[in-house]
N, C-alpha and C positions, 0 to 999 in steps of 0.2 A: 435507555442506557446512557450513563453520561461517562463523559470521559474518563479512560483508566492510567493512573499516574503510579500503579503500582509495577512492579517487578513484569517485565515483560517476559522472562526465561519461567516466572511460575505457571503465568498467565499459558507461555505456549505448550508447556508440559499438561497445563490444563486440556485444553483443546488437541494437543496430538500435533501440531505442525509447528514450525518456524514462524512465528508472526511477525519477529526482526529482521525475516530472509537474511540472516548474517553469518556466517563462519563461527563464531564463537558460539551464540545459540544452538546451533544446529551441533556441534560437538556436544554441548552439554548434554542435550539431549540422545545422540546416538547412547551417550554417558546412562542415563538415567532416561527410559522411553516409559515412565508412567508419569501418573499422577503424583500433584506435591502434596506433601504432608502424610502424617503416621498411616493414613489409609490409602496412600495415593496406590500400593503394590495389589490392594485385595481386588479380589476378582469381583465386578459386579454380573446381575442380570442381563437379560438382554431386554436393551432401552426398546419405550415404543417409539410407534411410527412419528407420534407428535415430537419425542423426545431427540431423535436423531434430526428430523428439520430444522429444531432451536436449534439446537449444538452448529449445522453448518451455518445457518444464517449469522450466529452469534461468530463464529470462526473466520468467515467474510470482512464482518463490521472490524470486527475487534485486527484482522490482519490490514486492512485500509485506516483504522484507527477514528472510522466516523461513528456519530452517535446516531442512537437508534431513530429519532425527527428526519435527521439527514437522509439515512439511509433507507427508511422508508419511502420518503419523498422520491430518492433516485428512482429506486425501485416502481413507485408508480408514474413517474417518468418514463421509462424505459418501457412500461407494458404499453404504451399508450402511442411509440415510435415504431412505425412499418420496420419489419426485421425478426429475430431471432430473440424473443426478449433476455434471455441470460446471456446470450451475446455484449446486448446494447448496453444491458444492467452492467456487464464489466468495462467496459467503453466509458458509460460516465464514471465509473471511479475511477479506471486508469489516466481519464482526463484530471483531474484534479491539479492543482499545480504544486500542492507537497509531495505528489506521487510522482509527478514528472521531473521533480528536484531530484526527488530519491531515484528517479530509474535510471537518469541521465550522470546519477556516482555525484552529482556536487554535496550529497549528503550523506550519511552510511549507513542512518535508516528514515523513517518516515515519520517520526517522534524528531530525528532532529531537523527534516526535511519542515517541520511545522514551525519550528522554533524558527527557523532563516526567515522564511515568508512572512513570520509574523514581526519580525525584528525587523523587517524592510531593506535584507541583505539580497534579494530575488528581483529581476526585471524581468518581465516582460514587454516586447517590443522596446527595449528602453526608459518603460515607467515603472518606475514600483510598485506592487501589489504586492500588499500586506494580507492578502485573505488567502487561507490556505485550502479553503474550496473555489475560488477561480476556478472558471474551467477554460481550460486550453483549448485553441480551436488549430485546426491543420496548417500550417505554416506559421505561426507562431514561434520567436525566438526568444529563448529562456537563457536569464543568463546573472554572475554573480554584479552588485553593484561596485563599482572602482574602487571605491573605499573600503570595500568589505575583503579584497580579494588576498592582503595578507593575514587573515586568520588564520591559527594554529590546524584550525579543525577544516577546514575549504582549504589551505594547503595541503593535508595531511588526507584529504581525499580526493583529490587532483592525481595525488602520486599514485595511490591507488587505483581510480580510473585508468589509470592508463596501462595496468596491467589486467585488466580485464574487460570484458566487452560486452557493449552497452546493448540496450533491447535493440531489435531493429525496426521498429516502427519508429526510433527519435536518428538525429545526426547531432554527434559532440564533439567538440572541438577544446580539445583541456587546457592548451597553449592560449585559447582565446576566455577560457571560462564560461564557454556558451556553446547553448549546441539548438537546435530546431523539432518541433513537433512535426514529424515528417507526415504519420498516416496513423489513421486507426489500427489499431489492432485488432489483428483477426484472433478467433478462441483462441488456435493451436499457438497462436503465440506464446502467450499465457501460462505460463506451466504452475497453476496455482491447480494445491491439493482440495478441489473447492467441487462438490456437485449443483453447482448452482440451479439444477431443477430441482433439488430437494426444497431449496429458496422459494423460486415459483412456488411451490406446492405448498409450502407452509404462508405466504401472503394469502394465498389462493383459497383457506381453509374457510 
């Protein structure tokens, strides 16, 4: 699966959840909770077993915004680490450093959390990294570059940050433009609409 640059509000009506986790998204959708297009209202059968495991895995990728190479690789990654594999499996995505842009509000979602990193407006530790799979390791500080930090859009989600509140596995700082990778996060953190053993189970086949 390679990367999707279409319409993210069809794409989540596609799948059933918020893949922008944003406000405006998730309105449309309480708005319209089916399928897009002339067929999206008709009632289908009941998917099989194979057909319900693509759909979450695909709901996974497509809400993290990795491609299918990627995300397999995490995934056999993650089977292969002592622990709880859909645990770990969501741990290295949450590691990601576009994910940690977008949790930590420097961005409003993970499409433009990609665009920063890649544009070389994201530090880490003080150096720039441009790769938007970096993976963040626990005490790590993420933070916008000096030059970058009057933009329209990194202003304009500053203000926003600061009226809501950030994961609690990170520490931000909005006055400073930088906040820290505090701890792993645990599942219940996570309130993602995701049965990640249905994941297991469809690698597993």
């Amino acid at each position: 699966m390679g990367r999707f640059y279409g319409s993210i509000t069809k794409q989540s009506r596609r799948e059933g959840i918020n893949l922008a986790e944003t406000e405006k998204v998730q309105k449309y959708l309480d708005r319209r909770p089916y399928g897009p297009g002339q067929h999206g209202q008709r009632r289908k059968g009941r998917p099989s077993d194979y057909s319900v495991r693509l759909r979450e895995k695909q709901k996974l990728s497509r809400l993290y915004g990795v491609s299918e190479k990627q995300f397999r690789n995490l995934f056999e990654e993650a089977a292969n680490v002592p622990g709880v594999t859909g645990t770990v499996f969501l741990q290295l995505l949450e590691r990601r450093l576009d994910n940690v842009v977008f949790r930590m509000g420097l961005a409003s979602t993970r499409r433009q959390a990609r665009q920063f990193v890649g544009h070389g407006h994201i530090l880490v530790n003080g150096k720039a990294v441009d790769i938007p799979s970096y993976r963040v390791k626990i005490g790590d500080e993420i933070s916008v570059a000096e030059g970058s930090r009057q933009m329209g859009f990194i202003q304009e989600n500053m203000e926003a940050t600061k009226r809501r509140r950030v994961s609690p596995w990170l520490a931000f700082n909005p006055e400073s433009f930088s906040g820290t990778f505090v701890r792993l996060p645990a599942r219940e953190d996570l309130a993602l609409p995701i049965n990640e053993n249905f994941i297991i189970e469809y690698y597993s086949r």
